[in-house]
BAKEBA-972932 format. One record per residue (C-alpha): residue number from 1; residue in three letters; x, y, z. Coordinates in Angstrom, 1 decimal. Example, Ala and Ser with C-alpha at 12.3 -4.5 7.8 and 13.67 -1.06 7.14 Angstrom:
<pts>
 num residu      u      v      w
   1    ALA   12.3   -4.5    7.8
   2    SER   13.7   -1.1    7.1
</pts>
This chain:
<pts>
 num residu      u      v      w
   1    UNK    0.0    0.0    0.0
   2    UNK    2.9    2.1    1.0
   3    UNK    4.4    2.0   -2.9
   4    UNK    0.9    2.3   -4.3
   5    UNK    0.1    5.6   -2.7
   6    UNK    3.6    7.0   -2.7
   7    UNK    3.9    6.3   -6.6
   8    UNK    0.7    8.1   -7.1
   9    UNK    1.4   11.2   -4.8
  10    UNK    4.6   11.4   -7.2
  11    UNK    3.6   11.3  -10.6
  12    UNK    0.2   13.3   -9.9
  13    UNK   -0.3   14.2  -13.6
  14    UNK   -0.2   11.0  -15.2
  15    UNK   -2.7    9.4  -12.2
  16    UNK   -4.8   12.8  -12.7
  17    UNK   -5.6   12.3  -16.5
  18    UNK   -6.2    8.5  -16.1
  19    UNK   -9.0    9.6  -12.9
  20    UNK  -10.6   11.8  -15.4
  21    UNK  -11.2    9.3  -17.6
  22    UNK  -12.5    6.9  -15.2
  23    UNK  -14.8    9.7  -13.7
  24    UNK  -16.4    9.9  -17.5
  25    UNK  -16.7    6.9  -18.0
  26    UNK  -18.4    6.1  -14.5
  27    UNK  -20.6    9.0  -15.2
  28    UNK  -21.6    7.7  -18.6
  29    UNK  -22.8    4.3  -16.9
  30    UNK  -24.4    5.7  -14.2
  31    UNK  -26.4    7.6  -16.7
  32    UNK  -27.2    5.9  -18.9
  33    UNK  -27.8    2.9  -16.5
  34    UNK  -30.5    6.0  -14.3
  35    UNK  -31.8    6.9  -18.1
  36    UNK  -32.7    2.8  -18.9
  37    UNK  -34.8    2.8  -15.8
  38    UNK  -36.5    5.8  -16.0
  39    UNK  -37.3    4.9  -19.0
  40    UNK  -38.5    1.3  -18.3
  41    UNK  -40.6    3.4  -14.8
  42    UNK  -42.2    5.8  -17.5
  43    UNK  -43.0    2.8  -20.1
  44    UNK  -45.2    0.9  -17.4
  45    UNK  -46.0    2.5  -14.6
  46    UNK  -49.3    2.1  -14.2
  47    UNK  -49.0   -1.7  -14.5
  48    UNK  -45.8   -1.8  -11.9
  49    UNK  -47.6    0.4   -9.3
  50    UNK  -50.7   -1.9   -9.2
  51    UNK  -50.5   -4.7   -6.3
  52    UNK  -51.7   -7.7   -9.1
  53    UNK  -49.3  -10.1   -9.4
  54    UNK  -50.7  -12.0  -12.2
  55    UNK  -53.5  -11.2  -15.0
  56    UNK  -55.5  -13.1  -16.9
  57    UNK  -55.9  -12.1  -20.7
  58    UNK  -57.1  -13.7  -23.7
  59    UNK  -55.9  -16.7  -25.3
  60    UNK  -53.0  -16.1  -28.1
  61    UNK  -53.1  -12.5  -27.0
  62    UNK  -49.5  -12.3  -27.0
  63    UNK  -49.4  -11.2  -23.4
  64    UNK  -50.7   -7.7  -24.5
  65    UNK  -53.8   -6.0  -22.8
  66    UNK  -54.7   -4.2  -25.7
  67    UNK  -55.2   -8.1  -27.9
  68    UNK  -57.1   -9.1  -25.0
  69    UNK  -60.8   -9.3  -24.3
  70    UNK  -62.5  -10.8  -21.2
  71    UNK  -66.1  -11.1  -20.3
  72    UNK  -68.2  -10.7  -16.9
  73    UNK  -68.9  -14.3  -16.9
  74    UNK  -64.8  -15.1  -16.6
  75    UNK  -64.1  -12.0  -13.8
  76    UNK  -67.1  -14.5  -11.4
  77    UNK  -65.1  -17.8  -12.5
  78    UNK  -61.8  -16.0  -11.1
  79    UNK  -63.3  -13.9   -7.9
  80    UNK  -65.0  -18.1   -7.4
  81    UNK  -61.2  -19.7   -7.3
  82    UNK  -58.9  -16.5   -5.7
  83    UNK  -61.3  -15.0   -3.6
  84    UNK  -64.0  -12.2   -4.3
  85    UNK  -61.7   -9.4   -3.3
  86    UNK  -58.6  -10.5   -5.0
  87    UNK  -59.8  -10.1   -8.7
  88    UNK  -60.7   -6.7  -10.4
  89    UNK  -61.7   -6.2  -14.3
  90    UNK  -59.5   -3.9  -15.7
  91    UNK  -59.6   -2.0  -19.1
  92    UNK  -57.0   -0.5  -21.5
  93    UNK  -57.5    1.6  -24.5
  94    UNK  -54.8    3.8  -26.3
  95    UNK  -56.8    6.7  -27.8
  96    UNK  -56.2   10.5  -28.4
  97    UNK  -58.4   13.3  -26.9
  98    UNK  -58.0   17.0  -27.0
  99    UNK  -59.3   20.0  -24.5
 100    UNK  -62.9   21.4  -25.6
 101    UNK  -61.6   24.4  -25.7
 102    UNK  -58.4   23.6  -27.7
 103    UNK  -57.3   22.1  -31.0
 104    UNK  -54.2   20.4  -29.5
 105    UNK  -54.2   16.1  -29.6
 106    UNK  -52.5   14.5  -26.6
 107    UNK  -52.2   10.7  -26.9
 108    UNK  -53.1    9.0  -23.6
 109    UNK  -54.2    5.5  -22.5
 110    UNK  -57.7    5.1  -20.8
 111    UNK  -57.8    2.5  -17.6
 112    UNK  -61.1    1.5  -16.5
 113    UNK  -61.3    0.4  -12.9
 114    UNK  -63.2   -0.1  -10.0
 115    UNK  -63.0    3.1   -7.9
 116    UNK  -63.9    1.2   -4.7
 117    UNK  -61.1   -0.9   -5.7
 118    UNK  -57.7   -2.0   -4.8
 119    UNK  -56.7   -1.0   -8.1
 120    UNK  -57.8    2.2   -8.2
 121    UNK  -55.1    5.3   -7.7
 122    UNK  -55.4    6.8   -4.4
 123    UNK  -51.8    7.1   -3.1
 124    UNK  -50.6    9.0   -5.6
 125    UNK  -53.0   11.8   -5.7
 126    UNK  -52.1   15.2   -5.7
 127    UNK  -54.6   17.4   -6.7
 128    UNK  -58.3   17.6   -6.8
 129    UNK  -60.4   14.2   -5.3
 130    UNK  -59.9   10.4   -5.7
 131    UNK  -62.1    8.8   -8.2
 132    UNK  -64.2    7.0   -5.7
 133    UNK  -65.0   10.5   -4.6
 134    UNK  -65.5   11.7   -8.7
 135    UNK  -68.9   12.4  -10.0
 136    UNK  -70.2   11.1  -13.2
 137    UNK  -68.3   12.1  -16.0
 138    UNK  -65.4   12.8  -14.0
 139    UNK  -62.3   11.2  -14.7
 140    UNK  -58.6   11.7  -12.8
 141    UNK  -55.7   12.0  -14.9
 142    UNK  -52.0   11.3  -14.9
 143    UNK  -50.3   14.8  -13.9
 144    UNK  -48.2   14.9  -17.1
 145    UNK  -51.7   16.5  -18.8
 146    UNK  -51.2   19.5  -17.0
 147    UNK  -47.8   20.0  -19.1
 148    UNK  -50.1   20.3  -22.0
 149    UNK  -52.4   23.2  -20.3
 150    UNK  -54.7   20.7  -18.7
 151    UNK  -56.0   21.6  -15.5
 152    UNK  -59.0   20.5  -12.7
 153    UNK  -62.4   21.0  -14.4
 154    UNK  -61.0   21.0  -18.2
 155    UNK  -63.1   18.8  -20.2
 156    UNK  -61.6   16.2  -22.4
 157    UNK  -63.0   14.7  -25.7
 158    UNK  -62.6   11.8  -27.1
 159    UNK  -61.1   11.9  -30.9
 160    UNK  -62.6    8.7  -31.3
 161    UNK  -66.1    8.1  -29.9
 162    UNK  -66.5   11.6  -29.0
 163    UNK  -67.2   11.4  -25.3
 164    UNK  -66.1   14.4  -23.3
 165    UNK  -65.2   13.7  -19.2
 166    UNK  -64.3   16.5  -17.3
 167    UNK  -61.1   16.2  -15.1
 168    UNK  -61.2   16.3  -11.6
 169    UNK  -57.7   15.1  -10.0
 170    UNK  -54.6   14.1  -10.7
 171    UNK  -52.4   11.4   -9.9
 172    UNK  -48.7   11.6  -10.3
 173    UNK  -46.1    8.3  -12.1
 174    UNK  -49.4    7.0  -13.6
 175    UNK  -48.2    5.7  -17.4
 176    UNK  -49.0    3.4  -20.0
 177    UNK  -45.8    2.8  -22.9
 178    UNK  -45.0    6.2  -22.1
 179    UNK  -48.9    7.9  -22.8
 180    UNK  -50.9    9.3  -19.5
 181    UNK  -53.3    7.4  -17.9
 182    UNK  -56.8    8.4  -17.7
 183    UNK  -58.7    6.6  -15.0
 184    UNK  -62.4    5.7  -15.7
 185    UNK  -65.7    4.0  -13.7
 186    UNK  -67.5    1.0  -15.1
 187    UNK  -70.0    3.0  -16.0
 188    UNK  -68.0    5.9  -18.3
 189    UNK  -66.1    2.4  -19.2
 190    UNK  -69.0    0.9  -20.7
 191    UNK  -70.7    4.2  -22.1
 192    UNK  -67.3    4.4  -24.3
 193    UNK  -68.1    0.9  -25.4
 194    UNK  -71.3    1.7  -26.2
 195    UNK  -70.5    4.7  -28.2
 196    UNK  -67.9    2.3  -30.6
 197    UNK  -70.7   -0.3  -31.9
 198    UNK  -70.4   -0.1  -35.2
 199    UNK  -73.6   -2.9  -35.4
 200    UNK  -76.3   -3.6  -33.2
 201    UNK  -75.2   -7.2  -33.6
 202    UNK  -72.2   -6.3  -31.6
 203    UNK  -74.2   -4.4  -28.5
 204    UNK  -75.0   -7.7  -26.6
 205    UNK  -71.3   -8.9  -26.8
 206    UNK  -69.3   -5.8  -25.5
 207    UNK  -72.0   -5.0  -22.7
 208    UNK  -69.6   -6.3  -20.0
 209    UNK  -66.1   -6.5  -21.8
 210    UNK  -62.7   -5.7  -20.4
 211    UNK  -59.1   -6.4  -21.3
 212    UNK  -57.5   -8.3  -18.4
 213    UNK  -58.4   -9.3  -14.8
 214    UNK  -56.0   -8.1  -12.1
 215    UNK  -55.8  -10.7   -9.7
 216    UNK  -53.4  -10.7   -6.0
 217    UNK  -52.6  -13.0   -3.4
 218    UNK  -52.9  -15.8   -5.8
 219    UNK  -50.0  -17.9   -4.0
 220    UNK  -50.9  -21.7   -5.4
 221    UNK  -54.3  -21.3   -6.9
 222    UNK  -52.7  -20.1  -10.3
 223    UNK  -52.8  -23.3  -11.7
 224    UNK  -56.6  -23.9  -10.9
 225    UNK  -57.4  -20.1  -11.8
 226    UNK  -55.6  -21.8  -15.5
 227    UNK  -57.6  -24.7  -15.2
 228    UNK  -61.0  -22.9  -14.5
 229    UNK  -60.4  -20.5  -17.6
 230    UNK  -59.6  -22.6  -20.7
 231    UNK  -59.6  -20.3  -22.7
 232    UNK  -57.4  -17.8  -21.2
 233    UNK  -53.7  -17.1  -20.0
 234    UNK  -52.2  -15.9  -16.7
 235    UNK  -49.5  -14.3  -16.5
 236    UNK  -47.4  -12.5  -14.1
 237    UNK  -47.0   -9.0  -13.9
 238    UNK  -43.7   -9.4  -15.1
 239    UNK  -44.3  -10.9  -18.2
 240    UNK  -47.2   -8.0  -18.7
 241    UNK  -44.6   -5.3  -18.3
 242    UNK  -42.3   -6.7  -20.9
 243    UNK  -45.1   -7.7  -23.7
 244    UNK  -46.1   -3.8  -23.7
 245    UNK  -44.8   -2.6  -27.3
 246    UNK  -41.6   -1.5  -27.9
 247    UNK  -40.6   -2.1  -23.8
 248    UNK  -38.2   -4.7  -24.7
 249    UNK  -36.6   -3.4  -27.7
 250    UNK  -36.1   -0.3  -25.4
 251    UNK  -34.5   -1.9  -22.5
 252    UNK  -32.4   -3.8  -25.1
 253    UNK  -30.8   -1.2  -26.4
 254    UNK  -30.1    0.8  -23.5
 255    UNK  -28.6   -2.6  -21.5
 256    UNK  -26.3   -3.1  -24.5
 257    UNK  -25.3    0.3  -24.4
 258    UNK  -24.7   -0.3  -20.8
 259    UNK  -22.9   -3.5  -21.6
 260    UNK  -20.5   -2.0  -23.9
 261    UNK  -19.7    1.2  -21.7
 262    UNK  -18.4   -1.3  -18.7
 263    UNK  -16.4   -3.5  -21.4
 264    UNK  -14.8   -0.5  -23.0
 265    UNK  -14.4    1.3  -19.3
 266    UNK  -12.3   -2.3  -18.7
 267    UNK  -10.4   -2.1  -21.7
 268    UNK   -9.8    1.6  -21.3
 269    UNK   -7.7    1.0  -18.2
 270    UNK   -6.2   -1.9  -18.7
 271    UNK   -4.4   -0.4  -21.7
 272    UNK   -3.4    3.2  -19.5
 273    UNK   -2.1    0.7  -16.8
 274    UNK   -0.5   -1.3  -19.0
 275    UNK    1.4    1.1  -20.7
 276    UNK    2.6    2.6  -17.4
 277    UNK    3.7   -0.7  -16.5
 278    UNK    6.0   -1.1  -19.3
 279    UNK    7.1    2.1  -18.6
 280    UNK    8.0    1.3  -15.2
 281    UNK    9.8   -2.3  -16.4
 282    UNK   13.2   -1.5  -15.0
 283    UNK   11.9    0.0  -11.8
 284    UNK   10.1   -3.3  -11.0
 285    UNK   12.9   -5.2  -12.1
 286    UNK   14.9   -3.3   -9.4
 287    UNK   12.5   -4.0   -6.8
 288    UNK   12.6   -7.4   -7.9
 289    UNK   16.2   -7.9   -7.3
 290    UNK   16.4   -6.5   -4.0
 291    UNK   14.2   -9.1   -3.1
 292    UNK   10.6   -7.3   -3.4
 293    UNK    7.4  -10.2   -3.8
 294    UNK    5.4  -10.5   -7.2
 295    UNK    2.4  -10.7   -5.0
 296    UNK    3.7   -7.4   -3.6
 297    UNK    3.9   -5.0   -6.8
 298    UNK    0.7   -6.5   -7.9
 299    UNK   -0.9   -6.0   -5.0
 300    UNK    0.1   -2.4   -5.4
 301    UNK   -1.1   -2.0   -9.1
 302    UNK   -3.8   -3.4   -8.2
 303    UNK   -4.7   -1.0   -5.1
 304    UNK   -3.9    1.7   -7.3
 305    UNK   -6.4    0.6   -9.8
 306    UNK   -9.2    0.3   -6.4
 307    UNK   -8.4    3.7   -5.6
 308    UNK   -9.1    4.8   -8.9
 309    UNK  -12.1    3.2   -9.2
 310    UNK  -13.4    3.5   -6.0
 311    UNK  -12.9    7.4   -5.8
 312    UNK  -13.9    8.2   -9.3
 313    UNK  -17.2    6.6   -8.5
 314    UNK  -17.6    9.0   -5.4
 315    UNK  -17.1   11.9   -7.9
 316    UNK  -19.3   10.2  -10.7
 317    UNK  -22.8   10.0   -7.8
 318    UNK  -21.9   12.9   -7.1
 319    UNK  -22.4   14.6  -10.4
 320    UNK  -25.0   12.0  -11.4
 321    UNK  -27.1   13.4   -8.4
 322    UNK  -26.4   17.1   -9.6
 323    UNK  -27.5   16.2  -13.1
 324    UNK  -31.1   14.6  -11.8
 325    UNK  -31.6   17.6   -9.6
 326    UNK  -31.8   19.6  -12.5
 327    UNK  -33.1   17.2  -15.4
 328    UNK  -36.8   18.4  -16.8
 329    UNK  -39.4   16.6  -15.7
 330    UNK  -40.0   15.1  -19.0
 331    UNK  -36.8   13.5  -18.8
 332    UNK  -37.7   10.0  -17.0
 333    UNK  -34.5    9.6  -15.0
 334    UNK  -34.3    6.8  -11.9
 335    UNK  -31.5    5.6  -10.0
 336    UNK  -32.3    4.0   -6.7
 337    UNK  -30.2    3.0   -4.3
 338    UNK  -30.0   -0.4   -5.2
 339    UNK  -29.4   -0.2   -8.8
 340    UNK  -26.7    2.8   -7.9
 341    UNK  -25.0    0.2   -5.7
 342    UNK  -24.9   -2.5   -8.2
 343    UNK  -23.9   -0.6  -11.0
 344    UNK  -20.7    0.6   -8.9
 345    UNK  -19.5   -3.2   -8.0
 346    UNK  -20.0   -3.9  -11.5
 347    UNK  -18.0   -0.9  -12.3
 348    UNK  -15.1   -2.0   -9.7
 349    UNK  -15.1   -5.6  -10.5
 350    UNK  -14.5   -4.9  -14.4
 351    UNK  -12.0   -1.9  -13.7
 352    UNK   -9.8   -4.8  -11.4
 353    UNK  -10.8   -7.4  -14.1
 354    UNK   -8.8   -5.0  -16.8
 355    UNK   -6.2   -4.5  -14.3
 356    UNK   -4.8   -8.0  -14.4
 357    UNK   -3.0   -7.5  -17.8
 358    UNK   -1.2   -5.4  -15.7
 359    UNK   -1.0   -7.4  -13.1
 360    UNK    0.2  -10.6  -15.6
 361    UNK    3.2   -7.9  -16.9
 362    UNK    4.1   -7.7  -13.6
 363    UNK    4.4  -10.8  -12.7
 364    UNK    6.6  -12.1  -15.7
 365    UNK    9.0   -9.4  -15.7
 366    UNK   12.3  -10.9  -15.2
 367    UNK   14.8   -8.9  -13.1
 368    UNK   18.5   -9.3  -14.3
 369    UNK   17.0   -8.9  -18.2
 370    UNK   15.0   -5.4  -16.9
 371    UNK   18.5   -4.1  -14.8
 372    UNK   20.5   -5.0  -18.0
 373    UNK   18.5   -2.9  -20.4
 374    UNK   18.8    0.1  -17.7
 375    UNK   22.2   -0.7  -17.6
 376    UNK   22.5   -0.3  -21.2
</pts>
């Protein structure tokens, strides 16, 4: 440790420009790594704040709410096998409305629920009333709307069926694939139905239709709730999450980034390390010969690279916390505590994974060759 520290109080500048680096390169990962989850928060919400653990959806729906259709008839057969409270119809529709007062089109994502509910917002409000508290035609909204000059009492109308609901609170990180949620009764649920017939043949059908059936506390009864539904799927929320569109591409992307940036972070230093170890070939050879341990000088390129790591890191939070503090709220941005904490033993462990080309140079360097070419 003694060598390690001593070497790098001396040659300050060289150990200065290689901490920069690493402080970059930290702060790139951290970023990006906050950015992926932000993301992957703002992409699904809704479905991630919910306390379902599994769904039931249509058969061959892909996993996807917006493919699915259940009826009234399977919401009883599930409420009969996991319990009356533990299963709630839930709808999803992707539609566009605008203000009544204004031409401007904001894409949201409408999710009809039970407002008595356990799946009904109520934590998250901050402005206005819950919607078990909402009167008819009253709908709460995803606080992102008031970006778009939304506010309580503006009145929304549908692009597609024409219905207009009037907006009485909001809820805050309430999202569907990155659209605002707009939270709907049964009854406002079913009017919206009503007004999409295209046939009277279709009325009797659709009377009682949802997309999925939240269901919680299922612990072993999800293979009887598959048996008593033939022809539909559960699934856990997890598999929900990723079958929303374009959630996986995303994540892929940005964890490859992410892959890449601690690969070329690894390779990065290993080659500035490596190339002051060669520099530094006849000074270990000397050390060598006066009886100084292999284990020894790699122990102390190693430490040096810890060091590094370690206090580049410190630096790289640091800024990382500056930069959310000041990030637009439109930016989704998360980094908790335990992603932060994995991301930096990732960060370590492939800094001291590029360090042992260093750490091999060291160890095959042989003395009376490296004291011979000073010598010379």
């Amino acid at each position: 440790m003694y060598l390690a520290i001593r070497e790098m109080r001396f040659a300050k500048g060289r150990y200065a420009l290689i901490a920069t680096i690493m402080v970059l390169v930290s702060f790139l990962v951290l970023f990006v790594t906050g950015l992926a989850q932000g993301l992957a928060y703002d992409n699904a919400a809704s479905i991630k704040n919910m306390a379902a653990t599994h769904f039931v959806l249509e058969q061959d729906s892909n996993h996807r709410f917006t493919r699915s259709q259940v009826n009234q008839d399977q919401l009883e057969q599930s409420r009969s096998v996991v319990g009356q409270e533990n299963a709630e119809a839930l709808g999803v529709k992707m539609t566009t409305v605008s203000p009544a007062d204004d031409t401007k089109k904001i894409d949201v994502t409408l999710f009809m629920v039970n407002p008595e509910g356990w799946l009904a917002p109520t934590v998250t409000v901050t402005e206005g009333v819950p919607i078990a508290e909402q009167k008819d035609g009253q709908v709460v909204v995803d606080q992102k709307l008031s970006e778009s000059g939304v506010t309580i009492g503006t009145v929304l109308v549908d692009q597609a069926s024409g219905m207009e609901w009037t907006v009485g609170g909001f809820v805050q990180n309430e999202s569907f694939s990155h659209s605002p949620v707009v939270f709907l009764n049964e009854q406002e649920w079913l009017a919206l139905q009503g007004s999409s017939r295209t046939s009277p043949d279709t009325a009797g059908n659709n009377a009682s239709s949802y997309n999925a059936i939240a269901i919680k506390d299922a612990g072993e009864k999800v293979d009887s709730l598959s048996a008593a539904l033939p022809n539909s799927e559960v699934i856990t929320k997890s598999d929900a999450v990723s079958a929303i569109p374009g959630y996986k591409e995303e994540q892929g992307s940005l964890l490859m980034m992410i892959a890449f940036l601690f690969v070329i972070s690894a390779f990065v230093l290993a080659v500035f390390f490596y190339v002051i170890t060669i520099q530094k070939t006849s000074q270990f050879g000397i050390l060598k010969a006066i009886g100084t341990r292999n284990a020894y000088l790699a122990g102390s390129v190693s430490l040096q690279v810890l060091l590094l790591s370690v206090g580049s890191l410190v630096i790289s939070v640091l800024l990382v916390r500056l930069f959310e503090s000041i990030l637009p709220a439109s930016m989704p941005f998360q980094l908790g505590l335990s992603t932060l904490a994995l991301t930096c033993i990732l960060f370590v462990i492939m800094s001291m994974a590029g360090s042992l080309f260093s750490v091999w140079k060291v160890a095959k360097i042989d003395a009376l060759d490296a004291i011979g070419r000073t010598a010379a």
